[in-house]
Phi, psi and omega in degrees: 000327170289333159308299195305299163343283209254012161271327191292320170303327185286331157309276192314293151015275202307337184281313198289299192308320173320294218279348183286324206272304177303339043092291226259002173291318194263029171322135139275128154108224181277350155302301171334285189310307183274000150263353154300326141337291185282312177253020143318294210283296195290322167320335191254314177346276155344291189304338186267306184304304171281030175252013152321312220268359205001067165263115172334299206282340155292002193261292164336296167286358162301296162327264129038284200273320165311300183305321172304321202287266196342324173265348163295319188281329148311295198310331195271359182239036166280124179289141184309273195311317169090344194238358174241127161290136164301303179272015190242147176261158190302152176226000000 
């Protein structure tokens, strides 16, 4: 009954990180960026921790998140402008 308990938690979980991430995508600018930041950085956080618990569907979802975190903190390390390069040096 305590599995059940807590898989019933994990729906909601997944909807509420769903709804962060979708939240901070449909962001512009500089907003964009420091909430894709953040909740990058807490999805994976999150995503690390359960694979403590070494449960399937938490490790799966563990997975998951880590892969979502990751991809939000790509997405936050998008240039505003689009016109200043890194790796070219200024001439």
């Amino acid at each position: 009954m305590q599995h059940y308990l807590l898989y019933a938690l994990l729906l909601p979980f997944w909807v509420l990180c769903a709804q962060f991430a979708f939240h901070a995508t449909s962001l512009k600018g500089v907003e964009k960026q420091k909430e894709c930041r953040t909740i990058g950085i807490v999805c994976t956080t999150i995503g690390i921790v359960s694979l403590v618990t070494r449960d399937i569907l938490f490790v799966m979802s563990g997975l998951a998140l880590i892969m979502i975190g990751l991809r939000m903190m790509a997405i936050s390390l998008d240039r505003i402008d689009k016109k200043t390069f890194i790796d070219v040096p200024p001439q």
